[in-house]
N, C-alpha and C positions, 0 to 999 in steps of 0.2 A: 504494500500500500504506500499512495506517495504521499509526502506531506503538505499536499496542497490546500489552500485554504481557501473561504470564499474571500475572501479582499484579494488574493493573488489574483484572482479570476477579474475578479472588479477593478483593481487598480494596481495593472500588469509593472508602471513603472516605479508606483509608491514603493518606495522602500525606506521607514523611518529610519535617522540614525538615533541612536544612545545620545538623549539628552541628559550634560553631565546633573550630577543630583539630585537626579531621578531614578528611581527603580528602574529595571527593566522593563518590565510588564506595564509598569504607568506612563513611560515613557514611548512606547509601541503603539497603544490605547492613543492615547494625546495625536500620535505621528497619524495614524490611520483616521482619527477623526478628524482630523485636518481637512485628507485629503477627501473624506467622504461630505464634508462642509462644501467642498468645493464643487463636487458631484451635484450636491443637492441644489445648490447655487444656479448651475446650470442647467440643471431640469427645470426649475422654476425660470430663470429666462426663455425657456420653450418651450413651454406651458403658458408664459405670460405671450407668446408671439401666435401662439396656435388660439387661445384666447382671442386676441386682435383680431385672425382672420377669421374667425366664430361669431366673433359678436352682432348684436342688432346693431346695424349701423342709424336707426332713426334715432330721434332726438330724447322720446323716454327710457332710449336704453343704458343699461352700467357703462358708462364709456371710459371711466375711472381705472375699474378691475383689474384689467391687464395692465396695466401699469404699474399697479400695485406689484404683480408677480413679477415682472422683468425689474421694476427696480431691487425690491427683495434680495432677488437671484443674483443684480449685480452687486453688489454691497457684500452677500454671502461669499462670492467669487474673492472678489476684491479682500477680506477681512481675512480670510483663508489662507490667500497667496501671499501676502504679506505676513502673517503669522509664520508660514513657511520658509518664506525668504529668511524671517529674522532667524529662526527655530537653526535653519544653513548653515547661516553666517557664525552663529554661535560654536555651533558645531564643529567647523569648519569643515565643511565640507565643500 
């Protein structure tokens, strides 16, 4: 049996490093839900895009909504990669 996991499967490039003092396991946790922030981030931008091209375009409809979802998504994106970047640099990786 291989030791494949589902995040290998989901996030083929994610590979946490050991942030220093931190557990391992807390450290792994933190790395993967990073990247799965980031995951989430962009489904909600394309959710909020598929939204757009769904919606009532008349004047009593949510014309708000999908906006709400892609900004969301971007901000989630955005707070993730940078979280990341820093989490790098620290690392040094």
């Amino acid at each position: 049996m291989s030791n494949w996991t589902l995040a290998d499967g989901l996030l083929p490039a994610a590979k946490p490093k050991k942030i220093p003092g931190l557990d391992n396991t807390v450290s792994t946790l933190f790395g993967y839900g990073l990247w799965l922030l980031l995951l989430a981030g962009a489904c909600a931008v394309g959710f909020g895009v598929y939204k757009l091209a769904m919606s009532d375009k008349s004047r009593n409809g949510g014309g708000s909504e999908p906006f709400k979802w892609m900004g969301g998504g971007i901000a989630a994106c955005l707070l993730s990669g940078s979280l990341i970047t820093i989490i790098n640099g620290i690392v040094g990786s």
